[in-house]
Backbone as a printed PyTorch tensor [residue, N CA C, xyz], in Angstrom:
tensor([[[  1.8570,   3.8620,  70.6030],
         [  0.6870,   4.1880,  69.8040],
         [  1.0750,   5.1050,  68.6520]],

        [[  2.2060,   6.0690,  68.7800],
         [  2.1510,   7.2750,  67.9420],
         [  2.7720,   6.2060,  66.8470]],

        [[  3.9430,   4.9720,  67.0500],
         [  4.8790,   5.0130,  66.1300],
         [  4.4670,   4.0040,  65.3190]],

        [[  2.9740,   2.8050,  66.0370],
         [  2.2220,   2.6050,  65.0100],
         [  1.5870,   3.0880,  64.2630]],

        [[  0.9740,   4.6150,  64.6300],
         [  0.3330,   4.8910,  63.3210],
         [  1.0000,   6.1540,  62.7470]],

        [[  2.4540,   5.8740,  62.8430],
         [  3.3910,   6.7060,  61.6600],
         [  3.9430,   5.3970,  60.8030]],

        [[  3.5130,   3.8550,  60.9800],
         [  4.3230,   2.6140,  60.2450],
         [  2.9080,   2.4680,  59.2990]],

        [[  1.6350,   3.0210,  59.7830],
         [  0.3770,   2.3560,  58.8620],
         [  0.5420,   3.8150,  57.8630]],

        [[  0.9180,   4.9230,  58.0120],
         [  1.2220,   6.0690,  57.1190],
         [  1.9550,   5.5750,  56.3080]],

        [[  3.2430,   5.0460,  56.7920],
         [  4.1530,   4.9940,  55.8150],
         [  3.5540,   3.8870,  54.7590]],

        [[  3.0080,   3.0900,  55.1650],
         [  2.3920,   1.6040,  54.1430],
         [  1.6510,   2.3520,  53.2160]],

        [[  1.2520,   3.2350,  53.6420],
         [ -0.5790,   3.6880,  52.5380],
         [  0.5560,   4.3870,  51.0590]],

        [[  1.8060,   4.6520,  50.9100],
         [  2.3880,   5.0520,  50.0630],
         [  2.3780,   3.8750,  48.9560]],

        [[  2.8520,   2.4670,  49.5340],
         [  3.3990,   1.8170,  48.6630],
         [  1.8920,   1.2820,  47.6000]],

        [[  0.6820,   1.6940,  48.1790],
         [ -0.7770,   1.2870,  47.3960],
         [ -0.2610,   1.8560,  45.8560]],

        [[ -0.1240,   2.9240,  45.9860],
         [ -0.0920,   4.1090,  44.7470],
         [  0.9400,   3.5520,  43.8510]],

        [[  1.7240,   3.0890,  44.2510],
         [  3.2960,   2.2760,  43.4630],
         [  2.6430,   1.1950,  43.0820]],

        [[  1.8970,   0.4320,  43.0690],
         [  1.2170,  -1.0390,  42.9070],
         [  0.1660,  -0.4380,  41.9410]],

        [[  0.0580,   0.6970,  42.0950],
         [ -1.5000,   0.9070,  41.1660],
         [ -0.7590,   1.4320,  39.9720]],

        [[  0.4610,   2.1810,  39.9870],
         [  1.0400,   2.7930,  38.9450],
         [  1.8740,   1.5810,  37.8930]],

        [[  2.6360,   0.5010,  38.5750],
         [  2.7920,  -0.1930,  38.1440],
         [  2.2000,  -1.3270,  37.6860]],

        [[  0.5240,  -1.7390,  38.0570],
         [ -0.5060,  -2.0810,  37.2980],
         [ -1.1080,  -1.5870,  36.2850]],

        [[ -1.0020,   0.0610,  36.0120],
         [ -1.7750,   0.6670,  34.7610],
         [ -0.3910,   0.2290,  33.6700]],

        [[  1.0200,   0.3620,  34.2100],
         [  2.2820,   0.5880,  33.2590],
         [  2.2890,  -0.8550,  32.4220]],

        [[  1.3890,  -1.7550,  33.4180],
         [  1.5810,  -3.0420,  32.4930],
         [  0.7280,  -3.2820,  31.5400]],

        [[ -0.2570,  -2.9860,  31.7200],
         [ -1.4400,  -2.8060,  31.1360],
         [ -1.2610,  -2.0180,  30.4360]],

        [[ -0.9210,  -0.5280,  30.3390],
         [  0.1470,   0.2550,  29.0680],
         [  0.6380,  -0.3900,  28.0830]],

        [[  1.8680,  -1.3070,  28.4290],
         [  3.0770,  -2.4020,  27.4640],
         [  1.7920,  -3.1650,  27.0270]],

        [[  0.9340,  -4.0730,  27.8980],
         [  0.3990,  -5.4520,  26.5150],
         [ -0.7840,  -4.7570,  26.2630]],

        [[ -0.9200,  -3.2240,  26.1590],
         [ -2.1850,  -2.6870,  25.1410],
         [ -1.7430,  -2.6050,  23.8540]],

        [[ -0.2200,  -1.8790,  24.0920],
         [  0.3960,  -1.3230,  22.6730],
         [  0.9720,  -2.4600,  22.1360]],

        [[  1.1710,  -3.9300,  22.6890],
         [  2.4330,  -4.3280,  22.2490],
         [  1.0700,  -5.7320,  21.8500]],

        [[  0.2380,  -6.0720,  22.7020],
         [ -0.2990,  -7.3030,  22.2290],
         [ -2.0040,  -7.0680,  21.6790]],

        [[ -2.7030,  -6.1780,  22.1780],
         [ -3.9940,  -5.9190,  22.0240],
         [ -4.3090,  -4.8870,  20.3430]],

        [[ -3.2990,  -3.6910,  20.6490],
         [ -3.1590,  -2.9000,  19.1950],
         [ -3.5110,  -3.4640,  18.2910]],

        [[ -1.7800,  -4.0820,  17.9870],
         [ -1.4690,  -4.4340,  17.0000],
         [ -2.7070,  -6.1750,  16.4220]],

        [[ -3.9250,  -7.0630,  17.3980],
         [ -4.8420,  -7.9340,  16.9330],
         [ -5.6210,  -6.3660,  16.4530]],

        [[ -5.9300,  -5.6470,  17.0020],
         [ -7.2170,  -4.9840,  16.2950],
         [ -6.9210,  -4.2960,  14.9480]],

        [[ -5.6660,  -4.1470,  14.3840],
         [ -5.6750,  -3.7090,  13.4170],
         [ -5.1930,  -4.9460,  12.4680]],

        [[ -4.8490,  -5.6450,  12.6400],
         [ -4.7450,  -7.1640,  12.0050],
         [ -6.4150,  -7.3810,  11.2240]],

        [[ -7.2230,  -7.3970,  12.5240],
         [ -8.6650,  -7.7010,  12.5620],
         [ -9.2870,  -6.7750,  11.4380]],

        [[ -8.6520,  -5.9110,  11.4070],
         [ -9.2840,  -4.3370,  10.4230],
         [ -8.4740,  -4.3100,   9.0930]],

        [[ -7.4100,  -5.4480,   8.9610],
         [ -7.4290,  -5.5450,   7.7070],
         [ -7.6560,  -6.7890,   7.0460]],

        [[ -7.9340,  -7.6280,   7.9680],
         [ -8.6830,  -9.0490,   7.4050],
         [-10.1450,  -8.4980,   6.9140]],

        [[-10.5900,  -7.5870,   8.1260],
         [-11.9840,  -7.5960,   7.7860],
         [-12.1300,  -6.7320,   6.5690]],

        [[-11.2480,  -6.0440,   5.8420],
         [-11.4320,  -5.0300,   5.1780],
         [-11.3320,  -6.1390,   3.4840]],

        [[-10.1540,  -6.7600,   3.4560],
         [ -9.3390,  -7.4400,   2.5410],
         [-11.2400,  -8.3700,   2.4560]],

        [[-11.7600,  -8.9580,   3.2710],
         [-12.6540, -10.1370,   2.9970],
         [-13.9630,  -9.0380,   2.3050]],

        [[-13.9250,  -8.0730,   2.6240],
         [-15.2670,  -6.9100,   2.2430],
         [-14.9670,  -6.8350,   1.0320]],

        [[-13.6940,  -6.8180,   0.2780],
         [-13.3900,  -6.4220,  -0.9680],
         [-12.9810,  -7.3530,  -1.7340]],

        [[-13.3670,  -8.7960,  -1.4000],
         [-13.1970,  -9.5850,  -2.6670],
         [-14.0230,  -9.4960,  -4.0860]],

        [[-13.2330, -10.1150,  -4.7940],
         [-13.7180, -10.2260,  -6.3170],
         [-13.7560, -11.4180,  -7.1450]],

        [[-14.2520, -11.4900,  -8.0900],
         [-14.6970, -13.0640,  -8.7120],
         [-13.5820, -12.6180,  -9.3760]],

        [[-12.5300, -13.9650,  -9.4670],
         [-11.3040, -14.4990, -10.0290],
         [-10.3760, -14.2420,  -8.8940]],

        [[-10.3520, -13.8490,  -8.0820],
         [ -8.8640, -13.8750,  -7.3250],
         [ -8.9500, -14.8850,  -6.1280]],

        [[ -7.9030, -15.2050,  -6.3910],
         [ -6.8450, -16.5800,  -5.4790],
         [ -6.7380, -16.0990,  -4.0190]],

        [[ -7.2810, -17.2150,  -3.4200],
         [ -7.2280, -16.9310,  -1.6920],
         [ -6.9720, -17.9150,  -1.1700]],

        [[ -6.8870, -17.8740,  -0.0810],
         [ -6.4590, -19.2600,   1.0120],
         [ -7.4340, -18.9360,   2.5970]],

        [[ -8.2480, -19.8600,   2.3500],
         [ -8.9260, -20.3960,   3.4200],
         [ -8.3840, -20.1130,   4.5380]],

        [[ -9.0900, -20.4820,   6.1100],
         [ -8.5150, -20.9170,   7.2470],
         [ -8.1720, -22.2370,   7.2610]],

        [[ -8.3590, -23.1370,   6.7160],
         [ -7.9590, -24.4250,   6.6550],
         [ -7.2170, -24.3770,   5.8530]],

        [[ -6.5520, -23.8450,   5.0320],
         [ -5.8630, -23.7270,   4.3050],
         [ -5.6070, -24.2810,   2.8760]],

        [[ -7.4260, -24.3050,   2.2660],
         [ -7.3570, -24.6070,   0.7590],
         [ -7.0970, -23.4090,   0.1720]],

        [[ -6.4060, -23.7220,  -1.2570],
         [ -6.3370, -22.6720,  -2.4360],
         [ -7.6200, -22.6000,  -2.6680]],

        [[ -7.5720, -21.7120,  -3.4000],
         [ -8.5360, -21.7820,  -4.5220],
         [ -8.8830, -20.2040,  -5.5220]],

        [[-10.1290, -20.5540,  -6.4280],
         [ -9.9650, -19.0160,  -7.1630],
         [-11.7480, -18.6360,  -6.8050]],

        [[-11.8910, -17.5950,  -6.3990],
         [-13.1710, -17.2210,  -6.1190],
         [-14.3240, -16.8460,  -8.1900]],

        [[-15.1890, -18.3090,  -7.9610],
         [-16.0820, -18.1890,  -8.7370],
         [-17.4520, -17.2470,  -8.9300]],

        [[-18.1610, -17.5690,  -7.6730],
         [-18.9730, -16.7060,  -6.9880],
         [-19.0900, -15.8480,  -5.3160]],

        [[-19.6930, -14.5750,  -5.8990],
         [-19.9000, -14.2860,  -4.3050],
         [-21.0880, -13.9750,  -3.8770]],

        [[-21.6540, -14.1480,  -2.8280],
         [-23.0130, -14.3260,  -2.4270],
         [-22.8140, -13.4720,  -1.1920]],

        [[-23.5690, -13.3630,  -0.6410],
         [-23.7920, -12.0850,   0.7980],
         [-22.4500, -12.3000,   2.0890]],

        [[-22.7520, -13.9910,   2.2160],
         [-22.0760, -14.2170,   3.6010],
         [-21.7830, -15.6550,   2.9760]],

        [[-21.7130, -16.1000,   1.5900],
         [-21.2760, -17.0690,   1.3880],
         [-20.3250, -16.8320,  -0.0100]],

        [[-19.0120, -17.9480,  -0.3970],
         [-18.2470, -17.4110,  -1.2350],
         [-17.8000, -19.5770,  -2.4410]],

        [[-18.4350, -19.3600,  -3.5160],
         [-17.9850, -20.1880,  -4.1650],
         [-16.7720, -20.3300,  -4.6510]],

        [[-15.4450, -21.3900,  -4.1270],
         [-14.4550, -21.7340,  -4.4960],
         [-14.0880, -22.8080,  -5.6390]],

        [[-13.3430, -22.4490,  -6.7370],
         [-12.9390, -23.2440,  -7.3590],
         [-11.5670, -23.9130,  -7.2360]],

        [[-11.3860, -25.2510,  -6.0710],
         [-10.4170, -25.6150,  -6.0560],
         [ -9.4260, -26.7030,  -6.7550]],

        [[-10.0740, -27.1630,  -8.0580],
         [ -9.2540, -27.7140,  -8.6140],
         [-10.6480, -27.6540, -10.2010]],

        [[ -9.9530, -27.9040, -11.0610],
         [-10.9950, -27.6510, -12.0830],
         [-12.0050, -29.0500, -11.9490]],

        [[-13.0440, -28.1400, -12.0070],
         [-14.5840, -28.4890, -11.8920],
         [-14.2920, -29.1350, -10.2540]],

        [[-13.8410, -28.6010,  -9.6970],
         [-14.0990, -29.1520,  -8.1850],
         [-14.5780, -27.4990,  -7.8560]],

        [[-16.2270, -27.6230,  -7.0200],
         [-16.3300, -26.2050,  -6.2430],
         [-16.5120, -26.6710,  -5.2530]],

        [[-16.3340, -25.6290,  -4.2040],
         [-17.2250, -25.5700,  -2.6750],
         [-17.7270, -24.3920,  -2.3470]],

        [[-18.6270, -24.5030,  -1.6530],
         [-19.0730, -23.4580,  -0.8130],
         [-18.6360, -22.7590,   0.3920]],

        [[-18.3380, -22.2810,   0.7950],
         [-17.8230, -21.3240,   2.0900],
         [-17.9360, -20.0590,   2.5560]],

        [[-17.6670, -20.2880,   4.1090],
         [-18.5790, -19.1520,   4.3480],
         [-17.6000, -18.2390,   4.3130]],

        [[-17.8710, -16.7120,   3.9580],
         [-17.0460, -15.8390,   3.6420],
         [-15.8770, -15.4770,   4.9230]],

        [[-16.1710, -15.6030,   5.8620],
         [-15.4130, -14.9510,   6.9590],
         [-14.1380, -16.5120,   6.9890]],

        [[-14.5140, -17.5080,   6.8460],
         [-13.1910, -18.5570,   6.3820],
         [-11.9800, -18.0860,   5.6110]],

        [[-12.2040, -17.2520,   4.6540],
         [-11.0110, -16.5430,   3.9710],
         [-10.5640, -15.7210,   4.6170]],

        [[ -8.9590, -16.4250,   4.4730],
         [ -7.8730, -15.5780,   5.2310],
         [ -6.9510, -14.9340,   4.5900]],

        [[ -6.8550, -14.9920,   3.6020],
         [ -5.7100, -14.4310,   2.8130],
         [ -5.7640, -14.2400,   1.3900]],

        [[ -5.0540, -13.3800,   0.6680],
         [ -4.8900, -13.2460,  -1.0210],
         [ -3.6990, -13.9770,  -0.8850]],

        [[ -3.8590, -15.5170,  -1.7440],
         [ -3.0400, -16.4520,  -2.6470],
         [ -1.7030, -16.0460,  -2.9300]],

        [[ -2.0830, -14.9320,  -4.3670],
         [ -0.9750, -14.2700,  -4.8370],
         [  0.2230, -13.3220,  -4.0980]],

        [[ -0.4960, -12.8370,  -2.8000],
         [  0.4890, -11.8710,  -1.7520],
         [  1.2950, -12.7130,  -0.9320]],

        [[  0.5290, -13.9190,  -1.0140],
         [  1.6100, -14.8850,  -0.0390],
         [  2.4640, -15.5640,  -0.3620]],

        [[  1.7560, -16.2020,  -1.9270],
         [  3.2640, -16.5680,  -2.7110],
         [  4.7920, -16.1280,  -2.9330]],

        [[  4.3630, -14.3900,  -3.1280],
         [  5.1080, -13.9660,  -3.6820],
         [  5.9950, -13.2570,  -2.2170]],

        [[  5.3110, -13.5170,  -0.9220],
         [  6.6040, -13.4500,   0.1390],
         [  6.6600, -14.7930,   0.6810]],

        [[  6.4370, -15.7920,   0.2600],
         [  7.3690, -16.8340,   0.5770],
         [  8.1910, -17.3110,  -0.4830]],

        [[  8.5900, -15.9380,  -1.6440],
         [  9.9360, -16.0910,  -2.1300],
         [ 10.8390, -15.3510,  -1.8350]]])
């Protein structure tokens, strides 16, 4: 009797090792995978707050184009002369000109 319940003592240690090494992982993919989307997210969302009529962007689908008009939650594209569309603002993913100039 005694030396079973000095073997259920010894078990109740290894809980605390399982819990420490569950927060440690959860530690690594906060900093390493969760961080680094929310500040991604905070500069998409920032870059799309501050557009301007004439500058070159690229869609999520990935049209060019040059911003004609901007409207609240909607954004007129000029993608080829006298071709427009309409789109909704949160579709823009990128400034044109910043991407060109690092995929040289």
């Amino acid at each position: 009797m005694n030396l079973l319940f000095v073997f259920l003592q010894a078990g109740g240690g290894e809980d605390y090792s399982f819990l420490i090494m569950m927060v440690a992982i959860f530690a690594i993919m906060y900093f390493f995978m969760i961080r680094p989307q929310n500040k991604k997210q905070k500069e998409i969302a920032n870059f799309r707050k501050n557009l301007e009529v004439g500058q070159e962007v690229i869609t999520a689908g990935g049209i060019y184009g040059k911003i004609k008009e901007i409207e609240d939650n909607t954004v007129v594209l000029e993608i080829a002369s006298g071709v427009k569309i309409k789109i909704d603002r949160n579709s823009i993913f990128a400034n044109a000109a910043s991407n060109q100039q690092q995929a040289k």
